[in-house]
MMTF fields as JSON, N, C-alpha, C and O atoms, coordinates in Angstrom:
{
  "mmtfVersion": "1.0.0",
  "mmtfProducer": "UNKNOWN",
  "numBonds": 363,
  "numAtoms": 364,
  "numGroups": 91,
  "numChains": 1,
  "numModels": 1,
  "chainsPerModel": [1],
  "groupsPerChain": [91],
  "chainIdList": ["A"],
  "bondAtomList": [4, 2, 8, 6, 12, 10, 16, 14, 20, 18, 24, 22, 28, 26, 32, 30, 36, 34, 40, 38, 44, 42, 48, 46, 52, 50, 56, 54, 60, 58, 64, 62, 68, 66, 72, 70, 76, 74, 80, 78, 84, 82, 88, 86, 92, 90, 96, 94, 100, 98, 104, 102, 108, 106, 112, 110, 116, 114, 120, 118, 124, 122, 128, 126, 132, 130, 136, 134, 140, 138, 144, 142, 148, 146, 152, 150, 156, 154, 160, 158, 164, 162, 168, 166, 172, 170, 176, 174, 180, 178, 184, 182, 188, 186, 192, 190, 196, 194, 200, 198, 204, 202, 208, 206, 212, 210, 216, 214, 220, 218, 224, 222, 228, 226, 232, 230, 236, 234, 240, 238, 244, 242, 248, 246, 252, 250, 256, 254, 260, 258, 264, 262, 268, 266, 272, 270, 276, 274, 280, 278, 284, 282, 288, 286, 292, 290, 296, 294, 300, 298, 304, 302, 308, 306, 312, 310, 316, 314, 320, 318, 324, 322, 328, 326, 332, 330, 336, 334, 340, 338, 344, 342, 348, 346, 352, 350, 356, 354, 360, 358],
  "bondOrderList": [1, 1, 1, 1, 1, 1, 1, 1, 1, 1, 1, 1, 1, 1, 1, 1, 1, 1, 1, 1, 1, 1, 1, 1, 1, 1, 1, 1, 1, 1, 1, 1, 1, 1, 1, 1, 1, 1, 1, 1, 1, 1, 1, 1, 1, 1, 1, 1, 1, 1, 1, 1, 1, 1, 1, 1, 1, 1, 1, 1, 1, 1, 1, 1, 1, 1, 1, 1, 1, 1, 1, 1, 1, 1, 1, 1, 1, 1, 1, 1, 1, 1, 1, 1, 1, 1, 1, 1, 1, 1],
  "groupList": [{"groupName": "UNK", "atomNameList": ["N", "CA", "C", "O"], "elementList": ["N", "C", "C", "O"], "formalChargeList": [0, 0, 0, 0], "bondAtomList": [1, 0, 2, 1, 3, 2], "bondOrderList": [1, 1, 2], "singleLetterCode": "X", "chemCompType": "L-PEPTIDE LINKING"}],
  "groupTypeList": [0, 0, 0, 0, 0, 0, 0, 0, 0, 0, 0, 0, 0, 0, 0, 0, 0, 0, 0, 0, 0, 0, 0, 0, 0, 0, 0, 0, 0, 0, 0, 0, 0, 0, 0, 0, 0, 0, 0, 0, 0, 0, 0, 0, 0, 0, 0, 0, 0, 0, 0, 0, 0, 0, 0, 0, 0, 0, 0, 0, 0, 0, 0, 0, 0, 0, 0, 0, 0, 0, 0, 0, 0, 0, 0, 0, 0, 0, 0, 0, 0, 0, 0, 0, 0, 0, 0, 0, 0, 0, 0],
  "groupIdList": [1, 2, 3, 4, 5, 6, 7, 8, 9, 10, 11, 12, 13, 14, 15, 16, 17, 18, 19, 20, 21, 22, 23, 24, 25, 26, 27, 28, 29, 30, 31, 32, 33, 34, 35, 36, 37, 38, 39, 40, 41, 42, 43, 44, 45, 46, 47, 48, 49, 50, 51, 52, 53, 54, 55, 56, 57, 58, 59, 60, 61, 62, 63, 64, 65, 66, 67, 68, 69, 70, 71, 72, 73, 74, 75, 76, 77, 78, 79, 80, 81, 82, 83, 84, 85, 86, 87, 88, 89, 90, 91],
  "secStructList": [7, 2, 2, 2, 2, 2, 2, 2, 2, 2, 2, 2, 2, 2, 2, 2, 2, 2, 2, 2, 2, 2, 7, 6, 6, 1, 7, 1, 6, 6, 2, 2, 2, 2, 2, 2, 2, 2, 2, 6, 6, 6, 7, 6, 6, 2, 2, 2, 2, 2, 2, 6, 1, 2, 2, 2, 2, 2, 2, 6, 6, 2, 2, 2, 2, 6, 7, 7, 7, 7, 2, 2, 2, 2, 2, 2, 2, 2, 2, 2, 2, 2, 2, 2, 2, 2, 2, 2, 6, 6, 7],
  "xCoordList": [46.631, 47.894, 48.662, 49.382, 48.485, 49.324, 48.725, 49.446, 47.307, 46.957, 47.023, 46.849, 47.269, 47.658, 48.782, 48.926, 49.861, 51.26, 51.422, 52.069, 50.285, 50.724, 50.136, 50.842, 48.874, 48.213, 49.425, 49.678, 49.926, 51.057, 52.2, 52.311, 53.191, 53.787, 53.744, 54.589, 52.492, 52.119, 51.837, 52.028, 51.277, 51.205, 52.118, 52.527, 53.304, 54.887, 55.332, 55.789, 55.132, 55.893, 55.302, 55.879, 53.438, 52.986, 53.8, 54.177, 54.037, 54.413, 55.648, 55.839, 57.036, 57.839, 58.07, 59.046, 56.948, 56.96, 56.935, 57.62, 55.726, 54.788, 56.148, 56.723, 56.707, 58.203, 59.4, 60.16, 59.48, 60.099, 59.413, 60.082, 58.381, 57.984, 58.722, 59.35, 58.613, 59.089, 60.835, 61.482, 61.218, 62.823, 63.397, 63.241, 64.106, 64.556, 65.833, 66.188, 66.387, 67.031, 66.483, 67.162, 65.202, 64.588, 63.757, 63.068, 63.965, 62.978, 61.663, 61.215, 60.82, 58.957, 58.848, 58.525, 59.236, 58.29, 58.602, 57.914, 59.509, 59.496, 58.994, 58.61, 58.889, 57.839, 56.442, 55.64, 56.174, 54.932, 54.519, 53.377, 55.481, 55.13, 55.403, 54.671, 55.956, 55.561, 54.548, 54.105, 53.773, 52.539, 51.662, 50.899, 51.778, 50.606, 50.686, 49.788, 52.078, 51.476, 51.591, 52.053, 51.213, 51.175, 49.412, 48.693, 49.206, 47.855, 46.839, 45.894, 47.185, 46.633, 46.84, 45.922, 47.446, 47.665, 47.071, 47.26, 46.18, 45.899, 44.358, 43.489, 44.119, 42.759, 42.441, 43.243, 41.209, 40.823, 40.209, 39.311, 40.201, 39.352, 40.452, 40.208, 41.866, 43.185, 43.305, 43.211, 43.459, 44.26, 43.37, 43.568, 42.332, 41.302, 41.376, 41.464, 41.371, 41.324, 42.66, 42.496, 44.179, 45.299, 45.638, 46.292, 45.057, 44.824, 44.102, 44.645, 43.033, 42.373, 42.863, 42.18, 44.109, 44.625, 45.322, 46.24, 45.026, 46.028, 47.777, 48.479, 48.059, 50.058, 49.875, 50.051, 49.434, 49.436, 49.335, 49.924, 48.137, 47.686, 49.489, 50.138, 49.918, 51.185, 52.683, 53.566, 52.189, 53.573, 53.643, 54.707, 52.813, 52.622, 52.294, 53.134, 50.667, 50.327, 50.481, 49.908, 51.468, 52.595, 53.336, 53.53, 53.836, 54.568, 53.803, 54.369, 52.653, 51.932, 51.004, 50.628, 50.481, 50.359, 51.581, 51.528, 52.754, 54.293, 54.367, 54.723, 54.101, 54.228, 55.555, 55.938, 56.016, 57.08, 56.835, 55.723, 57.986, 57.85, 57.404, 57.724, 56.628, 56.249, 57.886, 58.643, 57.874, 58.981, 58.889, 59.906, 57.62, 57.813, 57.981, 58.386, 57.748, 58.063, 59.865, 60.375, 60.644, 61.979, 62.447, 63.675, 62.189, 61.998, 62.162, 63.302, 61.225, 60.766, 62.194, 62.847, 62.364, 63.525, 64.98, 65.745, 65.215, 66.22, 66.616, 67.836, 65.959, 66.007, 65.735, 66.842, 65.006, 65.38, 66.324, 66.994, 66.831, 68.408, 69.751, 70.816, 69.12, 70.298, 70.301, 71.393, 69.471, 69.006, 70.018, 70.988, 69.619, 70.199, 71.865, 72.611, 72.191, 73.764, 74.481, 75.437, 73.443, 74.253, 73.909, 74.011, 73.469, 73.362, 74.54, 75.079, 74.659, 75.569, 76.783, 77.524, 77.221, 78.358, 78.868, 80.044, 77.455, 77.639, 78.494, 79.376, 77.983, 78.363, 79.846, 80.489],
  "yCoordList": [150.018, 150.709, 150.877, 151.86, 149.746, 149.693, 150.647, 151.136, 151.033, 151.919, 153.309, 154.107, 154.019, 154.854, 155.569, 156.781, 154.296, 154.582, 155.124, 156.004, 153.822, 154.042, 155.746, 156.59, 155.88, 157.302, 158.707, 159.656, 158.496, 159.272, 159.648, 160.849, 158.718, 158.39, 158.877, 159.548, 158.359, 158.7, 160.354, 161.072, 160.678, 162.814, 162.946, 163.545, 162.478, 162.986, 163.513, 164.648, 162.121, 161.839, 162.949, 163.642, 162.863, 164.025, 165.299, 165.773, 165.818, 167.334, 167.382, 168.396, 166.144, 166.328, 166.463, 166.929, 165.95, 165.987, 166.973, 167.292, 167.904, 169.276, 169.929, 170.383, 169.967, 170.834, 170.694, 171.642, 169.468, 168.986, 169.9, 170.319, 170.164, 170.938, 172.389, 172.838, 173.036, 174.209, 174.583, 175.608, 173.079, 173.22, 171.926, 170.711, 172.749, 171.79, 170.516, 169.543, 170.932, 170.044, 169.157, 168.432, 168.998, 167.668, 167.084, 167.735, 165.326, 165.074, 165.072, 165.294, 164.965, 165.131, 163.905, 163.39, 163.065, 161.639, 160.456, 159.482, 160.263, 159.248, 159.44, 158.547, 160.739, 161.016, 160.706, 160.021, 160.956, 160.811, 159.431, 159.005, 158.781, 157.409, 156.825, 155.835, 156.838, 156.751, 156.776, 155.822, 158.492, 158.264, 157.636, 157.204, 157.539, 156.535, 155.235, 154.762, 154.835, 153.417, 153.377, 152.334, 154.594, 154.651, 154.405, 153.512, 155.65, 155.916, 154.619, 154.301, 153.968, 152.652, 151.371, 150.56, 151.329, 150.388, 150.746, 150.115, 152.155, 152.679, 152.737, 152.025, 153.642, 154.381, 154.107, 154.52, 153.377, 154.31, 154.95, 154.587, 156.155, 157.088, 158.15, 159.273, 157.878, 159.195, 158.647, 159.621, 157.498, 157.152, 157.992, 159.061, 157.187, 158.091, 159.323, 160.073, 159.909, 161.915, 162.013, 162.392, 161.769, 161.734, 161.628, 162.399, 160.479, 160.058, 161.342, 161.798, 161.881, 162.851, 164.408, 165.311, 164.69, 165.722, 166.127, 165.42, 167.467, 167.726, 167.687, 167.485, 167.822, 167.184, 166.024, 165.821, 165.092, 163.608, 163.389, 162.417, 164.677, 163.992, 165.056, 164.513, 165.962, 166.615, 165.96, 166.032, 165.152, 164.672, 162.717, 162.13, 162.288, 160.746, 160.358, 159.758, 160.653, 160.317, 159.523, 158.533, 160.308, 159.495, 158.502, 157.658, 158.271, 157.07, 156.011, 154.939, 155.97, 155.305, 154.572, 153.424, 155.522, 154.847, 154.445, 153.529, 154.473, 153.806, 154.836, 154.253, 155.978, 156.604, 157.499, 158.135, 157.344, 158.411, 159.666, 160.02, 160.473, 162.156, 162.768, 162.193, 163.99, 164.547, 165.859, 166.309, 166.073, 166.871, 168.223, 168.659, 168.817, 170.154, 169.957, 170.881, 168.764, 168.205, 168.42, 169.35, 167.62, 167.689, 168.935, 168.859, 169.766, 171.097, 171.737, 172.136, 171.974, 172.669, 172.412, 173.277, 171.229, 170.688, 171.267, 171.708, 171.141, 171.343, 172.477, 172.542, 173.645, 175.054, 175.135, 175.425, 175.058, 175.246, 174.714, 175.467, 173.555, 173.13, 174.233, 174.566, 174.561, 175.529, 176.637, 177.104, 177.085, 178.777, 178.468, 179.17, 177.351, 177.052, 177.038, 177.648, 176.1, 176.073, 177.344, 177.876, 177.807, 179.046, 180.304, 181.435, 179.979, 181.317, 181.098, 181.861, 179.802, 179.126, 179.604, 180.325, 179.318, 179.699, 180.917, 181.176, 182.054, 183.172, 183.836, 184.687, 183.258, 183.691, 183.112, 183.347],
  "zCoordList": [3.821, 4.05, 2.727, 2.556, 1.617, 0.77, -0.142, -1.011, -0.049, -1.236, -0.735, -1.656, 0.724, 0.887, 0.532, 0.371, 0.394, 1.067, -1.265, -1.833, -1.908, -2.915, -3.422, -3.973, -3.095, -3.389, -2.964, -3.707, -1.786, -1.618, -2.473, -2.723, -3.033, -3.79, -5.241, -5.833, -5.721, -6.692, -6.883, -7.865, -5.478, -5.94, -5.945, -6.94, -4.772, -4.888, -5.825, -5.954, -7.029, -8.382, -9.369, -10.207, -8.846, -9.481, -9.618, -10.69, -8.365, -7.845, -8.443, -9.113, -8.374, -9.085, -10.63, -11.218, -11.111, -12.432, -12.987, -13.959, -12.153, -12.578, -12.48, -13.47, -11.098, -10.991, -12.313, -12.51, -13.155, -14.338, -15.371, -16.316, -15.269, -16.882, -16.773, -17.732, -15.634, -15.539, -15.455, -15.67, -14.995, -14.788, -15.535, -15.42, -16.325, -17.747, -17.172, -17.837, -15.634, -15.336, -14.707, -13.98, -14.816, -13.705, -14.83, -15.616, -14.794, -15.646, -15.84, -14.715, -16.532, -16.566, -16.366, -15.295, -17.878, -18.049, -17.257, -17.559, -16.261, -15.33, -14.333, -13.578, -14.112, -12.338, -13.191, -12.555, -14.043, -14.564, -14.85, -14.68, -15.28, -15.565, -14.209, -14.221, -13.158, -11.876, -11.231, -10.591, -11.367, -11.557, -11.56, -10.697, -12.936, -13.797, -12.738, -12.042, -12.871, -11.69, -10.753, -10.291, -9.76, -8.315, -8.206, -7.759, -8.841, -9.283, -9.641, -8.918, -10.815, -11.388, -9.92, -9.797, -9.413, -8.447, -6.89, -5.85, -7.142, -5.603, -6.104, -5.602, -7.124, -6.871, -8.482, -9.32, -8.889, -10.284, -10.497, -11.257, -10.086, -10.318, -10.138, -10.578, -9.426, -9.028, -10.977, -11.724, -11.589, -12.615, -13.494, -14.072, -13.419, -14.974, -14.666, -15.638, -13.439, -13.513, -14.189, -15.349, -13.833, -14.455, -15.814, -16.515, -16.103, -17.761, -18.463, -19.469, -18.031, -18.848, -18.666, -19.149, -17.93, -17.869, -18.803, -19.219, -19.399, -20.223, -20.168, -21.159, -19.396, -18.788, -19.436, -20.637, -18.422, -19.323, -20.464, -20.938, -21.69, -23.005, -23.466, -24.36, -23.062, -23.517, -23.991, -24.846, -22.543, -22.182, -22.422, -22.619, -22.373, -21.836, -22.964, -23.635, -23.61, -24.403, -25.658, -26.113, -26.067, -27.287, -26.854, -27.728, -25.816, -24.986, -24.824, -25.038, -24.503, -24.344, -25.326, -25.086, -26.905, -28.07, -28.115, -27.294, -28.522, -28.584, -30.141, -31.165, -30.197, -31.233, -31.454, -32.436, -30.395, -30.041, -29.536, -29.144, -29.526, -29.275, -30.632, -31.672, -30.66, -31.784, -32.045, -31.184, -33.427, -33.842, -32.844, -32.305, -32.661, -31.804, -30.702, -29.998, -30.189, -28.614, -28.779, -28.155, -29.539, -29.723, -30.169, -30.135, -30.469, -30.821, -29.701, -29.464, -28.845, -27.53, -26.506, -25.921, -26.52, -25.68, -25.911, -25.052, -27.521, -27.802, -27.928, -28.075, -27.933, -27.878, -26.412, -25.958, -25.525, -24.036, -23.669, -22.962, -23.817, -23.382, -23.961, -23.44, -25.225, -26.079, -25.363, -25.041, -25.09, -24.332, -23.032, -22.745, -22.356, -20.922, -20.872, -20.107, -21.989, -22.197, -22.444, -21.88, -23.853, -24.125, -23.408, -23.885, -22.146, -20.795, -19.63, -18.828, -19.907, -18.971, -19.72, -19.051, -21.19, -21.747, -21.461, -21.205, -21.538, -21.603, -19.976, -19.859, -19.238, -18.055, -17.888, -16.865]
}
């Protein structure tokens, strides 16, 4: 029951995450790191397919060496947040 309830959970977090890349007001990397340990605690084989997805090597990856965010990652963000504000200003 408990590895169902966790396999569930874990796509949830998936689906919300995926929904986070496209909409700059929802976050990515905590549904994802959710994820990761819904996944790791249910199935290994949901974790290793996850792990080898490109989202994960995009988004996670660097979190997980403890390397940080890369400069075009902070880049990417900070100009879609700017675009967002200054559409919002505009209106």
């Amino acid at each position: 029951m408990k590895r169902i309830l966790f396999v569930v959970l874990g796509s949830l977090f998936l689906v919300l995450g995926t929904i986070g890349v496209f909409l700059p007001i929802l976050p990515t990397v905590p549904f994802y790191l959710l994820t990761i340990f819904f996944y790791a605690n249910s199935s290994q084989r949901l974790h290793d397919w996850f792990v080898s997805t490109d989202t994960y090597k995009n988004n996670l990856e660097s979190y997980v060496k403890k390397e940080g965010m890369c400069v075009a990652a902070k880049a990417k963000i900070i100009a879609t947040v700017s675009l967002l504000m200054g559409f919002g200003i505009f209106m």
